[in-house]
Structure formats: structure tokens, C-alpha cells
TIRO-2110 file (N, C-alpha, C; in Angstrom, 1 decimal):
// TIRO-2110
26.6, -18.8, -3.6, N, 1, A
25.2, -19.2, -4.1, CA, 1, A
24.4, -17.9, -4.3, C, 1, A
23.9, -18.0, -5.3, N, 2, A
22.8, -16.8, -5.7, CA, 2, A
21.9, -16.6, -4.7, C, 2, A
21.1, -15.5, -4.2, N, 3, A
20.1, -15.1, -3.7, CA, 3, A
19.3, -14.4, -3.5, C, 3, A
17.7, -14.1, -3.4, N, 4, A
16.9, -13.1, -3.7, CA, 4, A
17.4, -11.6, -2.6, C, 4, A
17.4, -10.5, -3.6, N, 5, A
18.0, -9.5, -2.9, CA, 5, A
17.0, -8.2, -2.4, C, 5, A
16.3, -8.1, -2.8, N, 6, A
14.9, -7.8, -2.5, CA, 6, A
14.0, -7.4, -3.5, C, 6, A
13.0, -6.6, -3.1, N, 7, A
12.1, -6.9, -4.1, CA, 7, A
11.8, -5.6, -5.0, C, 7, A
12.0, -5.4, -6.2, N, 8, A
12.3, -4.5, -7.3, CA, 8, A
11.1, -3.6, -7.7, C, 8, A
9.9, -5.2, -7.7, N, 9, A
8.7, -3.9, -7.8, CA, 9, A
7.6, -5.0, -7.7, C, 9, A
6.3, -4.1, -7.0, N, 10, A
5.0, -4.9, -7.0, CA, 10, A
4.0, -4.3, -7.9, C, 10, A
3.0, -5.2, -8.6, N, 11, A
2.2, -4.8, -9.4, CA, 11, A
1.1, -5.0, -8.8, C, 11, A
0.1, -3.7, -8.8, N, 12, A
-1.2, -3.2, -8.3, CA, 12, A
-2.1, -3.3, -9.0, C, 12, A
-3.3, -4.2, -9.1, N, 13, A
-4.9, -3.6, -10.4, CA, 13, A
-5.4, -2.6, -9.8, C, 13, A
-5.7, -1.7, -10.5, N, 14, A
-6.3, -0.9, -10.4, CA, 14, A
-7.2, -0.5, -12.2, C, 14, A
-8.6, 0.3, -12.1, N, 15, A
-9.5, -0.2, -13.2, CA, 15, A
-9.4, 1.7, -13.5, C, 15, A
-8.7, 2.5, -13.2, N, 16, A
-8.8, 3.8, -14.0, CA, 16, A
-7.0, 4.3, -13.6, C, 16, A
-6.0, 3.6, -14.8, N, 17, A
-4.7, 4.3, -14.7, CA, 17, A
-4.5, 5.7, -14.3, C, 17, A
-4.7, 6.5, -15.1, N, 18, A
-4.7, 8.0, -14.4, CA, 18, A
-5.1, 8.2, -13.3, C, 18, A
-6.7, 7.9, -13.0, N, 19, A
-7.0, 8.6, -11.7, CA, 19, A
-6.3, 7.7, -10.5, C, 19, A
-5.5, 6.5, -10.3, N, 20, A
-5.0, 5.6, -9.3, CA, 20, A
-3.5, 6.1, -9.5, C, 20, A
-2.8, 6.8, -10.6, N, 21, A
-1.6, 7.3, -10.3, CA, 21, A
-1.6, 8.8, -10.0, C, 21, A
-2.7, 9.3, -10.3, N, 22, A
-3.0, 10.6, -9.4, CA, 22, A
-3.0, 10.8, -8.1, C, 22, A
-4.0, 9.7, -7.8, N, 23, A
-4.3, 9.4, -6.1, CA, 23, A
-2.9, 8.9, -5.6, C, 23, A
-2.3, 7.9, -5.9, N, 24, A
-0.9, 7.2, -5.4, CA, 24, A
-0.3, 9.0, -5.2, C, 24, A
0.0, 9.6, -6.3, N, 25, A
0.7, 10.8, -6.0, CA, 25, A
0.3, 11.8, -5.3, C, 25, A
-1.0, 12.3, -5.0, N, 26, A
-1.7, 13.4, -4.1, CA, 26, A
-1.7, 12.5, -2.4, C, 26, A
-2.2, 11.5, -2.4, N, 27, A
-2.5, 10.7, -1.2, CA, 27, A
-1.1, 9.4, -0.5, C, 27, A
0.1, 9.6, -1.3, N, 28, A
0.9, 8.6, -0.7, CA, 28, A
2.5, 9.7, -1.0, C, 28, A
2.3, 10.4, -2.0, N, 29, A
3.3, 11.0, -2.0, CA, 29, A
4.2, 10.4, -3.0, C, 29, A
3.8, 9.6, -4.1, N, 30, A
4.4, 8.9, -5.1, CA, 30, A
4.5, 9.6, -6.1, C, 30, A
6.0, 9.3, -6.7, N, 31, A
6.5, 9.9, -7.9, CA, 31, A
6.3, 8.8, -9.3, C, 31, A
5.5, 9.7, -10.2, N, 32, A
5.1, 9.3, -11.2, CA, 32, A
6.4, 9.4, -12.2, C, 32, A
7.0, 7.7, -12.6, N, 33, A
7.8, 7.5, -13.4, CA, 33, A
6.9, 7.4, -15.4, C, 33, A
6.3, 6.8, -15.2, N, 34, A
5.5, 6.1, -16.6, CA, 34, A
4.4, 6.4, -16.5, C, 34, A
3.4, 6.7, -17.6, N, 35, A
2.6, 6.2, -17.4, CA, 35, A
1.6, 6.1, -19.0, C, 35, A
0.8, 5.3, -19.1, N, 36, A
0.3, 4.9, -20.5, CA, 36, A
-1.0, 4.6, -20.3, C, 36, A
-1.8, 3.8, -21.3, N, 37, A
-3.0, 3.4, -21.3, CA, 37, A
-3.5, 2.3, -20.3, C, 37, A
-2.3, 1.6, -20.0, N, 38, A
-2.1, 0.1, -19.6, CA, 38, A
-2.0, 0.0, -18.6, C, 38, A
-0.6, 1.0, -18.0, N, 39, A
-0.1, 0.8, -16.9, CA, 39, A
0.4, 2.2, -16.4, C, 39, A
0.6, 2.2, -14.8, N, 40, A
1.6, 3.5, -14.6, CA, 40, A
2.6, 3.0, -13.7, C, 40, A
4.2, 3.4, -13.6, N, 41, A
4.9, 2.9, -12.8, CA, 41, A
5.0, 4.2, -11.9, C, 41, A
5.4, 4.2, -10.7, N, 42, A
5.1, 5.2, -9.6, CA, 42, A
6.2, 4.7, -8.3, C, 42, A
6.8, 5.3, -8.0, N, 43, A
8.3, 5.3, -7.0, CA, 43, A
7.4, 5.7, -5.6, C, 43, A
7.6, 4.8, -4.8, N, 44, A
7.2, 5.2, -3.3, CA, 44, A
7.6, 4.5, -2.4, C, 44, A
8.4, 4.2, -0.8, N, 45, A
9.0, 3.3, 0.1, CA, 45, A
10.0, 2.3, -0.5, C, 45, A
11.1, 3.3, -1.6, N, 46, A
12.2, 2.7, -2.2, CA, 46, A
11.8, 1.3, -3.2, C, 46, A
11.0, 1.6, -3.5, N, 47, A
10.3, 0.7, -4.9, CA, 47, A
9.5, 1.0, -6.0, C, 47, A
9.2, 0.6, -7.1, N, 48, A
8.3, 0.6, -8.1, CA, 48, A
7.3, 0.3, -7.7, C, 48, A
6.1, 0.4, -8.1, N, 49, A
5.0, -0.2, -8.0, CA, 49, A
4.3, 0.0, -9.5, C, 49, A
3.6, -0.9, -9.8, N, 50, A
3.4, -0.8, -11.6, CA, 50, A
1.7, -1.0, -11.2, C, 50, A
0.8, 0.4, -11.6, N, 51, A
-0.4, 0.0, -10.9, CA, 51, A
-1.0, -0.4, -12.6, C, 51, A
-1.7, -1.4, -12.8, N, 52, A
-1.8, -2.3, -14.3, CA, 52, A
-3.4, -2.3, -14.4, C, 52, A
-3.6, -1.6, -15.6, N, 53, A
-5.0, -1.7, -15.7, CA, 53, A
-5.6, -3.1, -15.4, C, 53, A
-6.8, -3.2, -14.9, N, 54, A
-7.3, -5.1, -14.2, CA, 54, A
-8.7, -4.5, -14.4, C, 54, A
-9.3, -6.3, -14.6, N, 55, A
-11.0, -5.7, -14.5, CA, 55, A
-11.6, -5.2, -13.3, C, 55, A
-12.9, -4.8, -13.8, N, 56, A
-13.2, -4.2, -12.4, CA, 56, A
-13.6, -5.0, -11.2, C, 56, A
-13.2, -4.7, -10.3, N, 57, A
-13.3, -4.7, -8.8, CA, 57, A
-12.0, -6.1, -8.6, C, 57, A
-10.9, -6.1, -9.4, N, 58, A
-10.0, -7.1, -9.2, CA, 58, A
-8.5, -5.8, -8.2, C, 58, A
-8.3, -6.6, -7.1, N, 59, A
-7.7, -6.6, -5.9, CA, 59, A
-6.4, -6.9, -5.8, C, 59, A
-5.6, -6.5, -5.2, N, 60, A
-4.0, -7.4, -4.4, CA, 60, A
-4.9, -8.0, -3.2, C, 60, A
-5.9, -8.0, -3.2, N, 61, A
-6.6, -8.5, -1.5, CA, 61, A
-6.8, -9.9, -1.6, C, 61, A
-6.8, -10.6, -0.6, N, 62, A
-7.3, -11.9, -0.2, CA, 62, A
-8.1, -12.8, 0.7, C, 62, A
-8.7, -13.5, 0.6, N, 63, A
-8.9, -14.1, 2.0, CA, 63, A
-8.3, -15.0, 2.4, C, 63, A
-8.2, -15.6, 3.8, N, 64, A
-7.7, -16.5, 4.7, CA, 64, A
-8.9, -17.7, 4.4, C, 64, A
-8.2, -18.7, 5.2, N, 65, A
-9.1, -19.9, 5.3, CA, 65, A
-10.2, -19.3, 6.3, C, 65, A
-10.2, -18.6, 7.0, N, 66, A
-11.0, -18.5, 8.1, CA, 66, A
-12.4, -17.0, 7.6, C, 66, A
-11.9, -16.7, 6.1, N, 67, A
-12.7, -16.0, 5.4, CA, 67, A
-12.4, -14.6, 5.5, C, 67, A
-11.3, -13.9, 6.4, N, 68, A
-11.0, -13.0, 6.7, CA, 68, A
-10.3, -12.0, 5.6, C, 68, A
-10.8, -10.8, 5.2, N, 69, A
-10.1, -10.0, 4.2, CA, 69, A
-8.8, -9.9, 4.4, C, 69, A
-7.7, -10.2, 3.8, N, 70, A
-6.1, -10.1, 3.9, CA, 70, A
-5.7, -8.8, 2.9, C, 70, A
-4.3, -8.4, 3.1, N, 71, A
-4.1, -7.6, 2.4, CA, 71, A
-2.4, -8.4, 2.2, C, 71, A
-1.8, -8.2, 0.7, N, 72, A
-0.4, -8.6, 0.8, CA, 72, A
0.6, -7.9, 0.5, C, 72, A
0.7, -6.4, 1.2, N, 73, A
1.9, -5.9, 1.3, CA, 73, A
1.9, -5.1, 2.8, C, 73, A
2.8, -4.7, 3.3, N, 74, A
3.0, -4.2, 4.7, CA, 74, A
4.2, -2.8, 4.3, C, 74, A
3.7, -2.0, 4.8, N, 75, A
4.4, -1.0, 5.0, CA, 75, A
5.1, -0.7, 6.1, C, 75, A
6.5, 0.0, 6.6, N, 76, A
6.8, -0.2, 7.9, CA, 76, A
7.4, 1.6, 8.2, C, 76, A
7.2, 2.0, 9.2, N, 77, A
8.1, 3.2, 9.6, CA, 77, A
8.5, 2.9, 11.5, C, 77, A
9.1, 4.1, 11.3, N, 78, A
9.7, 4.0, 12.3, CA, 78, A
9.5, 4.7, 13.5, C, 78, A
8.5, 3.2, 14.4, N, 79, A
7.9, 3.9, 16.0, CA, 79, A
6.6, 4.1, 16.0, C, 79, A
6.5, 4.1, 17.2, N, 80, A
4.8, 4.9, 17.4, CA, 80, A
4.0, 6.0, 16.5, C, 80, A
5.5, 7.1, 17.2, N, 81, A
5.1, 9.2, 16.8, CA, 81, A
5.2, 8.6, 15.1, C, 81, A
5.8, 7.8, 14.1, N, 82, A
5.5, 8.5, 12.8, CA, 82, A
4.4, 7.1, 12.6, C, 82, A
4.0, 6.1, 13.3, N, 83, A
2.5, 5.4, 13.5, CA, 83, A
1.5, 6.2, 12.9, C, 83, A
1.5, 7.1, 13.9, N, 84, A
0.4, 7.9, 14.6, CA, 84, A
0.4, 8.9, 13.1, C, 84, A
1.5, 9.6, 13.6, N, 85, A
1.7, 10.7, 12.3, CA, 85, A
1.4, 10.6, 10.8, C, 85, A
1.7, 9.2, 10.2, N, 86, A
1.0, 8.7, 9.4, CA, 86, A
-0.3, 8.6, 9.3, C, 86, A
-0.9, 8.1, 10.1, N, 87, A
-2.1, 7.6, 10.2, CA, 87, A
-3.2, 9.4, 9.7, C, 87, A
-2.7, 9.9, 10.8, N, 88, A
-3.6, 11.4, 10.7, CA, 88, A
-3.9, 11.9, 9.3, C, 88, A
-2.2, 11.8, 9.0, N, 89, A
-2.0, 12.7, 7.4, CA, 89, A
-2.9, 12.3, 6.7, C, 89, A
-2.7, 10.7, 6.6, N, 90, A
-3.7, 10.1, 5.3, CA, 90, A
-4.9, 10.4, 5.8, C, 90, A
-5.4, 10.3, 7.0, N, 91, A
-6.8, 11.0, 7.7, CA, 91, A
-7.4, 12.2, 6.8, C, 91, A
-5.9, 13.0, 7.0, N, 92, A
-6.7, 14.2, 6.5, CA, 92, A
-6.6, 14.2, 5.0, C, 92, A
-6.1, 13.7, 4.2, N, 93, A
-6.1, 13.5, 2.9, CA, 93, A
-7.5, 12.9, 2.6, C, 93, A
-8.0, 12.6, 3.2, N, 94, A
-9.8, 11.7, 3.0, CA, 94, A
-9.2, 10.2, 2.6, C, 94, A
-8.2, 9.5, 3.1, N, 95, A
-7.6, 8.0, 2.6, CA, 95, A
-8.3, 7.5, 4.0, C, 95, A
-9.2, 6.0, 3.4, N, 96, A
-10.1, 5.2, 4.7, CA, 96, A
-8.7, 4.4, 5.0, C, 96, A
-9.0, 4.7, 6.2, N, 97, A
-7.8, 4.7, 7.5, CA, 97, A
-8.3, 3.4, 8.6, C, 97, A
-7.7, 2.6, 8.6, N, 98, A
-8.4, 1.5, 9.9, CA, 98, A
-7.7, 1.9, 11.4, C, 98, A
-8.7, 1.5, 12.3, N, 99, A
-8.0, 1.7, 13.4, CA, 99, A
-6.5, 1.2, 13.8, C, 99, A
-5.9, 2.0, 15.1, N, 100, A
-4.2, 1.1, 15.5, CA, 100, A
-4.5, 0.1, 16.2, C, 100, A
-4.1, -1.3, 16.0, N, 101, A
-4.3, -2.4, 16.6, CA, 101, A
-2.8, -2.7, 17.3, C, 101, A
-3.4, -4.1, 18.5, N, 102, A
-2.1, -4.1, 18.7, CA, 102, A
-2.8, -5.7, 17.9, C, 102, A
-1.6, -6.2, 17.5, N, 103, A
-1.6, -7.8, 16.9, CA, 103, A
-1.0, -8.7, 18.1, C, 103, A
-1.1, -8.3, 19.0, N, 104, A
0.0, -9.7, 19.8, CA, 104, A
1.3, -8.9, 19.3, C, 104, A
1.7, -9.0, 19.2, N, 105, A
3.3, -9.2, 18.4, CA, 105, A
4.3, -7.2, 18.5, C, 105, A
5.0, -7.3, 18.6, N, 106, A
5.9, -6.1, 18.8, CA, 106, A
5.3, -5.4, 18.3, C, 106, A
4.8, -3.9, 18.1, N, 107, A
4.3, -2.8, 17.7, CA, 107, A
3.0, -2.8, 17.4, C, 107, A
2.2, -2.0, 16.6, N, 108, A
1.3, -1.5, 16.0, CA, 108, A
0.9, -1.9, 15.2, C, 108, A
0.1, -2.0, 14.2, N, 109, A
-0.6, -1.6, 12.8, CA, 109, A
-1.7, -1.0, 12.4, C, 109, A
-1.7, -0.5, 11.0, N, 110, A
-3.6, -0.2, 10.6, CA, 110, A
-3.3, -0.2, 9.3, C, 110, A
-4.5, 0.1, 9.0, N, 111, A
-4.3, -0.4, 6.9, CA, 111, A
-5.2, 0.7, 6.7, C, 111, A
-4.9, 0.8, 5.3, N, 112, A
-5.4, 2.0, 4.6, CA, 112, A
-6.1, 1.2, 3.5, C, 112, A
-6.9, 1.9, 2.3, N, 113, A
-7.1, 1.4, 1.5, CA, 113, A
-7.0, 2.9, 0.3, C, 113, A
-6.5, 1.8, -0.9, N, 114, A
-6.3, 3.0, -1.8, CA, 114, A
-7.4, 2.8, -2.6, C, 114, A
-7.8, 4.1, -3.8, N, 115, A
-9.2, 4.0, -4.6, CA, 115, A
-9.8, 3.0, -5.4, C, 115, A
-9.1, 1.9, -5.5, N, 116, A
-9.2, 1.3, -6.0, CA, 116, A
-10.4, -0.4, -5.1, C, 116, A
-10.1, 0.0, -3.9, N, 117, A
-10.4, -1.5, -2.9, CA, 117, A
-8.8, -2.0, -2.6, C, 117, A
-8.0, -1.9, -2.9, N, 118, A
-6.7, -2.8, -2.8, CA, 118, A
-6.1, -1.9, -0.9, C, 118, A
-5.8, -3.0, -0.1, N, 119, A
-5.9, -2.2, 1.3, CA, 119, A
-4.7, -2.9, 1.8, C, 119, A
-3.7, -1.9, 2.0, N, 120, A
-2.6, -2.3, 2.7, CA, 120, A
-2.2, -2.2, 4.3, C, 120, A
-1.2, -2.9, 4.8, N, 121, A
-0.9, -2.6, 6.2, CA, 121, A
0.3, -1.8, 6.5, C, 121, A
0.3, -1.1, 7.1, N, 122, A
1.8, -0.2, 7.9, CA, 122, A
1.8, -0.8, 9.5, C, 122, A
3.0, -0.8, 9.7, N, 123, A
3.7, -1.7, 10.9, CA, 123, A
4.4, 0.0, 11.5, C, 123, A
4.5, -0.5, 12.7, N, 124, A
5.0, 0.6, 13.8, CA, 124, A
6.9, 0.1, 13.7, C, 124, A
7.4, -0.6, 13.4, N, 125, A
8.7, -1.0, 13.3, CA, 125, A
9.2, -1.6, 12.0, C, 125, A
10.6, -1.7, 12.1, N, 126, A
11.5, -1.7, 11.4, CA, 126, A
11.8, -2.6, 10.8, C, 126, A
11.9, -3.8, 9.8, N, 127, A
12.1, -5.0, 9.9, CA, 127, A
13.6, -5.1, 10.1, C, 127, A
14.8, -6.1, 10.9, N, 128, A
16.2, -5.8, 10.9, CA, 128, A
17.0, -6.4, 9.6, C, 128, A
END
């Protein structure tokens, strides 16, 4: 039986293509594959990411029933020390950095947000 093998690429709005594949590449460390009036594709944590021009102030963000800002992608590394170590870099890069939480649940998190408003999570572990 067929089955999903993982996931190939996620698409990001963002409202100024150049300056958001700039920033992906100065602030995340992304390699700029494409890029055009429309769209840029950009290689980072073994995937695509296609950041697509969108109107302004349109998001990957969400809220919860309980009204709560969500974000829907998670990034993960490996442990505390590259937690932590992450966290600073993008610190010093001037990238808004949220505090390390613990969630209940095995390890760590904090979210970042990229120039756009779109704000992702990084996990302290590995998924198996």
C-alpha cells in the first residue's frame, strides 16, 4: 500500500520576495534555490520551502479555539546545548526570539518569528 513519505516542501506568505529570501538566508542560514517576482524557493532543515508572494499581513499563523496565536511548523535539533545554542545565534542575528518553555511534555521549546509575522517553533528533541 502507498504511503506519505514525508514532506517535500512547505509554502510560506511572505509580502516582499527578495527581502524574506534574504532574511531566510542571512538569519536561518538558507540556500537560495529560485527566485522570481512571485515566489522564492530556499533549502533549509532538509526541505524546500517556497516563500510566495501573499497580501499583506497574510501568515502560516493561526489561532486555537481558545484564541491563542499558533504557529504550524516545528523545528527540531538535537538536546538542550544546540536548544540553547540556537536560540542565542538567532539572538544575535536581531531574529524575535521567545522564551525556553517547558510544555509538560519531554524537552523544550521557543519560537522565533521570521520578517514577515509568520512564527515558528524549535523543539529540544528528535522526533524517532
Amino acid at each position: 500500500m502507498a504511503h506519505l513519505r514525508r514532506v517535500g516542501t512547505t509554502y510560506l506568505p511572505v509580502q516582499d520576495v527578495r527581502r524574506a529570501a534574504d532574511w531566510y538566508e542571512a538569519k536561518l542560514g538558507a540556500r537560495l534555490n529560485f527566485i522570481d517576482d512571485e515566489k522564492a524557493i530556499v533549502e533549509m532543515a532538509g526541505q524546500s520551502f517556497f516563500l510566495v508572494l501573499a497580501e499583506d499581513g497574510a501568515t502560516a499563523n493561526f489561532r486555537d479555539r481558545k484564541g491563542h496565536r499558533r504557529f504550524s511548523l516545528t523545528f527540531e535539533v538535537d538536546g538542550m546545548d544546540e536548544l540553547e545554542e540556537l536560540r542565542e545565534s538567532l539572538q544575535e542575528r536581531h531574529v524575535i526570539v521567545g522564551d525556553v518553555e517547558d510544555r509538560g511534555h519531554m524537552g523544550n521549546n521557543f519560537v522565533f518569528y521570521d520578517l514577515c509575522g509568520n512564527v515558528f517553533d524549535v523543539w529540544s528533541e528528535l522526533s524517532p
